[in-house]
N, C-alpha and C positions, 0 to 999 in steps of 0.2 A: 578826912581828906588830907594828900600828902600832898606836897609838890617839892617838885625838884631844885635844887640850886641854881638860881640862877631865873626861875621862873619867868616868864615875863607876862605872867597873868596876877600879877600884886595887888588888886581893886581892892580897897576898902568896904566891903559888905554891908558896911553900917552906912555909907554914904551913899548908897543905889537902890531903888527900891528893888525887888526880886519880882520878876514876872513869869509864870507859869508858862512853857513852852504850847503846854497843849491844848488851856483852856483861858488863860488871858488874865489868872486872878494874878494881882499884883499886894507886894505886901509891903511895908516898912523894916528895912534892921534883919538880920539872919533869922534864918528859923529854924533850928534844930529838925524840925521832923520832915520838911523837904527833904525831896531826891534831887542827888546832882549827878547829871549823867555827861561825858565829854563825846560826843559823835563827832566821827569826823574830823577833830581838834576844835569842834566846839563848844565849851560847857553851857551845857540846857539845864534848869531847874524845875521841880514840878512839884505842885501842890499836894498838900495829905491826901485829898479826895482825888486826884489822878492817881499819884503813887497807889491807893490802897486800889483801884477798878484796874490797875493793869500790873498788879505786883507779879503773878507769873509770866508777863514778859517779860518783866526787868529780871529776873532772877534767871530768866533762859539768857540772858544777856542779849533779847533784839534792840534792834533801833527804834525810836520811838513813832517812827514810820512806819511799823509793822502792827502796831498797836491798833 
């Protein structure tokens, strides 16, 4: 994940639990295997078990509303 200069999305990862946009599991601390998707200019994250049930939409690149 890059961000630009200047970003003003600087959140410390480790100090927010991460909640799955689609199905509500929350976790503790980053998690590598999540997906982080920005819709709209908002970054959504989503659990191994969403990420792998809807991996060819992510890969078509829809919004997780079409899922």
């Amino acid at each position: 994940m890059t961000s630009l200069p200047g970003d003003s999305d600087n959140r410390d990862l480790e100090a927010e639990p991460l909640v799955c946009a689609r199905c509500g599991t929350r976790t503790e601390g980053p998690r590598p295997t999540w997906t982080c998707s920005v819709e709209n200019g908002v970054r959504q994250y989503f659990c191994d078990t969403c990420s792998r049930e809807n991996l060819r939409a992510i890969e078509g690149r829809l919004d997780s509303a079409w899922w």
